[in-house]
Steps between C-alpha positions, in 0.01 A plus 500: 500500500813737582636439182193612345453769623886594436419391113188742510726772684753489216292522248311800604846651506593411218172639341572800676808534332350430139244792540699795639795425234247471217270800651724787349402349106149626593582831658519739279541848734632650822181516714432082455907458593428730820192332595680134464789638673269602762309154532820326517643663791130479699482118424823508671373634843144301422719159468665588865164557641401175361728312756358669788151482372429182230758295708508585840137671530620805688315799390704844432259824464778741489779284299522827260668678786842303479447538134549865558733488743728341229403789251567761728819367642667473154364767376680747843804311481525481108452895497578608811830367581619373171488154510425246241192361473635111577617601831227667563241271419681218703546757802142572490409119445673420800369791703124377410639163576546572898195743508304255369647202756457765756138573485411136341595352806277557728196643232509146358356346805181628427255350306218603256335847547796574765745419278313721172525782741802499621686444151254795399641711752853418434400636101345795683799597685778472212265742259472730768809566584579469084245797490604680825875554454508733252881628527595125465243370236338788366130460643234409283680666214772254501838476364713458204706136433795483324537268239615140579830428476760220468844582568464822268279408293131639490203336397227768438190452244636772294837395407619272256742158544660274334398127578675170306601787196158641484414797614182520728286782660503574824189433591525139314819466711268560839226292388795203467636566830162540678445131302838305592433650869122355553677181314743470759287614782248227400774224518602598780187481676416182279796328677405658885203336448655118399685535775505416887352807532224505276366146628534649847272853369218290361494272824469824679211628260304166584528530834742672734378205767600207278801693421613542814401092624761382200788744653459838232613836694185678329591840681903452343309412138247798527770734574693353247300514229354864606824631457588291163188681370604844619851502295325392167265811570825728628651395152253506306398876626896604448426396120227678466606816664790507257300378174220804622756729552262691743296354853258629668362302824270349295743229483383448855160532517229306637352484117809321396537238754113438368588465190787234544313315777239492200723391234587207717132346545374597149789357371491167714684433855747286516574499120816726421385504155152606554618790711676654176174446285334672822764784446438514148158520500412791763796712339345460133164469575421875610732622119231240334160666723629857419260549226214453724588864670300534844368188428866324539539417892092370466639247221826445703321380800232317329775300276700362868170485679414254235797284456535444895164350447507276231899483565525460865872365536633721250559549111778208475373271778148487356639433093732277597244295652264535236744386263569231745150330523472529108787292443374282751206457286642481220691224630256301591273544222816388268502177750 
């Protein structure tokens, strides 16, 4: 069954791979390059949540706030003191990393409607103080980011490169490193959840009791796997405080941690692939509904309300399982 699942794993990664390589043949201008950039490095922070969420079953109501906190911190040190962005996203990363051990511990022993609130509160907090220190962030107005860079080198959507001989836009060049990161941040989380590790997050999402009976440190694992999903958000948010090249605290809000929290269960819990489709589907669906003018949020709503309906354990989930009893079927009609 492990194996399976590891064969099922791969290949969604390796399906992955096929469409963001083959997506630039349909994209023909800037704004679709942006917006896939964009969805790329969300999925990112929306495949992190899905280890505390899908495969732990922790709930995180404010997971935008370490999202931000990676934006901002970049972003100050980037501009502020002139560092590169690498250090500065792994500074910040590791910064998020104890805040978010710090304040997992002892949050994470709540459960349910406790533990909504008090991961809501922890969003509240960050975007306030985002909002409130204006000499250090810039208040609701926000602040500039430099442009990532590599040991010199700047990647910004306006320049141009040269890649293999060919020379590529820059915004083509951010879409490609916005894909090979959610590549590598999938496998990455692909292989956390093979692991030890994994096995021990899903015993703990099917019952912290059993869990505990067969010897699993559930508080060590939540913790653990809080903080796992706070660095792919801190990342994430550096990325796309450099792509943006401008933050506001929205990066923070209470709106945001919505969204990815819904990207997760329209998507499907517990499938790292779903997420993404998730991802994709709340960032494009609003540039699709923007014909309908006033009437767009109505349709927006009524188009989710809808699919968590008739698709109660997400886009993927439910398919695949569709697909599933067809073959099934169609098996045993052919015997």
């Amino acid at each position: 069954m492990m194996a399976s699942f590891s064969q099922f794993r791969l290949k969604g990664l390796v399906f992955l791979a096929i469409v963001i390589f083959a997506l630039p043949l349909f994209i023909t201008n800037p704004f679709h390059y942006g917006l896939a950039t964009q969805i790329a490095l969300i999925a990112g922070a929306v495949v992190g949540l899905n280890l505390l969420v899908g495969f732990a079953g922790q709930i995180s109501l404010g997971h935008a706030g370490f999202f931000g906190m990676g934006a901002y911190f970049s972003a100050l040190m980037t501009s502020n003191y002139g560092w590169s962005a690498i250090p500065a996203l792994v500074v910040g990363a590791v910064g998020v990393a104890i805040i978010a051990w710090a304040v997992g511990r002892p949050i994470l022993r709540l459960k349910g409607h406790y533990l909504s609130m008090a991961t809501l509160a922890v969003g509240f907090i960050i975007a306030i103080i985002l909002n409130n220190e204006r000499e250090i962030t810039g208040g609701p107005d926000g602040m500039p980011v430099p442009p990532f860079d590599v040991f010199g080198w700047e990647l910004s959507p306006f320049g141009q490169y040269s890649l293999f001989g060919m020379e590529i836009s820059g915004d083509l060049a951010w879409y490609l490193f916005a894909g090979v990161v959610l590549l590598v941040a999938v496998w990455l989380a692909q292989n956390l959840i093979d692991s030890p590790i994994g096995r021990a997050l899903r015993s703990v999402h099917g019952s912290e009791v059993a869990a505990s009976v067969v010897g699993v440190n559930t508080a060590k694992y939540k913790s653990l796997v809080f903080v796992i999903s706070a660095v792919y958000a801190s990342v994430m948010g550096a990325l796309y405080g450099h792509f943006q090249g401008f933050i506001t605290p929205s990066v923070a809000s209470f709106d945001f941690s919505i969204l990815l929290i819904t990207m997760v269960v329209l998507g499907g819990m517990g499938s790292t692939i779903g997420v993404i489709i998730g991802a994709v589907v709340l960032e494009v669906l609003p540039q699709v509904l923007a014909d309908f003018q006033e009437m767009e949020m109505v349709m927006f709503g009524l188009i989710l309300m809808l699919t968590m309906i008739f698709m109660p354990k997400g886009l993927l989930p439910t398919l695949t399982g569709y697909l599933n009893k067809r073959r099934a079927r169609s098996a045993g009609g052919d015997a």
